[in-house]
N, C-alpha and C positions, 0 to 999 in steps of 0.2 A: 219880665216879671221876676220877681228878686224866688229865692227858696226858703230865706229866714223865717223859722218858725219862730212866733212868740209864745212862750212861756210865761205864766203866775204864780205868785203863791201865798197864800194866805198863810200868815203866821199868826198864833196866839201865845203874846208875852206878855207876862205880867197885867193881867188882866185884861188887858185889848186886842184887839182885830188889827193886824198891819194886811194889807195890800200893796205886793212888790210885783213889778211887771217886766219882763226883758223889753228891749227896744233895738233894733238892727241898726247899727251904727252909720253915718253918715259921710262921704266925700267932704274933703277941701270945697269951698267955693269961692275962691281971691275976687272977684268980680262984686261977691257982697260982702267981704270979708272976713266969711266966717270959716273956722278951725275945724279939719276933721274930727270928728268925734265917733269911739270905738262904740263897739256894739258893748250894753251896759242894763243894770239894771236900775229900776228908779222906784221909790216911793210911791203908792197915790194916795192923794190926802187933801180931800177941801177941792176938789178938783184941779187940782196941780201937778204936774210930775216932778219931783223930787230926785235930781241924779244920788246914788248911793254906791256902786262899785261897777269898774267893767266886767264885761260877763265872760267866759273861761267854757266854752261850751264842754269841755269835756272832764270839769267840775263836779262830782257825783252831787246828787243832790243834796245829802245831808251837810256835805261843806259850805252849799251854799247855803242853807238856812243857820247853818252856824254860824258865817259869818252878817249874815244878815241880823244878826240876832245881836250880834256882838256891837252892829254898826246901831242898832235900837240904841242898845245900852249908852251909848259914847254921844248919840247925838238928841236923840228924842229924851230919855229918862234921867239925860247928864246933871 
């Protein structure tokens, strides 16, 4: 059993609710062809996960809403 804690965060920018989630990253698997993928956080929205940055576990938290905030601005309100 993995130890990865998941992490959320609700942000309010510019007038809306984002929901941001961590996700514990994944193994290589050549067999079905897919690519490691690091442990990250992602959007949720409409029911979908929305990759948006890898995660930095030792990131304090207000860096990561800075940047998550940052990442709103450039790709949601662009």
């Amino acid at each position: 059993m993995s130890a990865y804690k998941i992490e959320q965060k609700r942000l309010l920018h510019r007038g809306r609710e984002f929901h941001f989630v961590s996700y514990e990253g994944q193994l290589a698997n050549p067999a079905k062809a897919l690519a490691a993928v690091p442990p990250g956080w992602y959007l949720m929205q409409s029911g979908k996960r929305i990759p948006v940055m890898p995660q930095d576990r030792d990131q304090p938290a207000e860096a990561v809403e800075k940047v998550l905030i940052q990442w709103l601005d450039s790709h949601v309100f662009a």
